[in-house]
C-alpha positions as CSV (number, residue, x, y, z in Angstrom):
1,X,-12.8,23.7,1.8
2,X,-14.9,22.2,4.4
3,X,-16.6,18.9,4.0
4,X,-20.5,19.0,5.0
5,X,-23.1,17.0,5.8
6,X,-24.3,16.4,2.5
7,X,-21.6,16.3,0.7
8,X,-20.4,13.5,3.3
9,X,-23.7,11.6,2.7
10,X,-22.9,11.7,-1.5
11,X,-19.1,10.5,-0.6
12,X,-20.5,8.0,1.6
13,X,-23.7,6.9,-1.3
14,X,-20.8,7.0,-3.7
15,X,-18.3,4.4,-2.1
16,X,-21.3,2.7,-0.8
17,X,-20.9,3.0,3.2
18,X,-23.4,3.3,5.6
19,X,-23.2,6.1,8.1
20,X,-25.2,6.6,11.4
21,X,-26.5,10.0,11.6
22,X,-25.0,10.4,14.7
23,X,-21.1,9.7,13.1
24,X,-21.8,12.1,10.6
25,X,-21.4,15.9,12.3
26,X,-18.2,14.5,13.9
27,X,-16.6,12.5,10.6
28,X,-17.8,15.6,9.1
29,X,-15.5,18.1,11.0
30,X,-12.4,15.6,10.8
31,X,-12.7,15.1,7.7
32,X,-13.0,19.1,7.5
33,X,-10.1,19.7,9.9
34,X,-7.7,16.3,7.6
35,X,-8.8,18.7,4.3
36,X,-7.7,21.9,5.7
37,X,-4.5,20.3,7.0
38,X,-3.4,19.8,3.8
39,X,-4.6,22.8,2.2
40,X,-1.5,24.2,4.8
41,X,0.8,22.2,3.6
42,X,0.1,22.6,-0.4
43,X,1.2,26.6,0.7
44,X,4.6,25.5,1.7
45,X,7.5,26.2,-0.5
46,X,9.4,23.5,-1.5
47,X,11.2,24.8,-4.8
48,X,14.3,24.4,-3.1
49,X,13.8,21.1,-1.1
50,X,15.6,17.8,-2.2
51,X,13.7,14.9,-2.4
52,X,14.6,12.2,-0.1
53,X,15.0,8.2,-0.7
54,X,15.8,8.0,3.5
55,X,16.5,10.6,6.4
56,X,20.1,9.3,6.5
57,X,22.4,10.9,4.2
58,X,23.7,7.2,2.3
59,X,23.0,7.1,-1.2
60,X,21.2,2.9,-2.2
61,X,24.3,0.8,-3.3
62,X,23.5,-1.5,-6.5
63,X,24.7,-5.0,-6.9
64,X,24.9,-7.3,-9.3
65,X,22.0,-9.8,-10.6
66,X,23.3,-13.1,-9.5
67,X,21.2,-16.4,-9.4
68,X,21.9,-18.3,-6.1
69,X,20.1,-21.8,-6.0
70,X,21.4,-22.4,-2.3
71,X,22.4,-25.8,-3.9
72,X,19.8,-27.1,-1.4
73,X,17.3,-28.6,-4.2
74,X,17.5,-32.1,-2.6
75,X,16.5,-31.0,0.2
76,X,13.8,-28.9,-0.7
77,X,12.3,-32.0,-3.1
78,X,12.3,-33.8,-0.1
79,X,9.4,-32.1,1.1
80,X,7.1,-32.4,-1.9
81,X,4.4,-35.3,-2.1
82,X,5.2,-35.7,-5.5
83,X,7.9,-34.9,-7.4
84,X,9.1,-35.1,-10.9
85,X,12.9,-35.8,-11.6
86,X,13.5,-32.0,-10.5
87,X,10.4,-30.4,-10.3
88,X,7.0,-30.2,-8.1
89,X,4.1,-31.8,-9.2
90,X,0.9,-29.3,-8.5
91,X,-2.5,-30.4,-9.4
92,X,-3.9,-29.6,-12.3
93,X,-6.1,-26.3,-12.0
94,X,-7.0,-25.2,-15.6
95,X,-8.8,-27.1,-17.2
């Protein structure tokens, strides 16, 4: 499938970009040449390829859900305008 002019100038119209005439023959044949590309690689066989999470062969460990508050909260309150007790006061922006 190539990509031509015209159909470059409805893809363009379509996601609403302006194009200069002279961008057009050359976006054209790279978009032309990207298309092709992957024409190639929707031929390969890949029946008996593994999908990969990473190029290193590790499998992802899991770890527990644990809640870690740092015990720091002082500190952070600190830092706030305006607090209340334990908490942040934010102004108000619903009305």
């Amino acid at each position: 499938m190539s990509i031509d002019k015209k159909t470059l100038k409805h893809i363009s119209k379509l996601a609403r970009i302006s194009l200069d005439e002279k961008k057009i023959a050359s976006l054209s044949k790279d978009l032309s040449s990207i298309v092709k590309f992957i024409e190639k690689l929707n031929k390969l066989n890949t029946d008996q390829t593994k999908p990969l999470t990473s190029i290193i062969n590790a499998s992802l460990k899991s770890r527990n859900d644990e809640v870690k508050d740092g015990k720091i909260r002082d500190q952070i309150l600190k830092n706030s305008p305006e607090k209340n007790e334990e908490f942040f006061v934010v102004p108000k922006v619903i009305e």
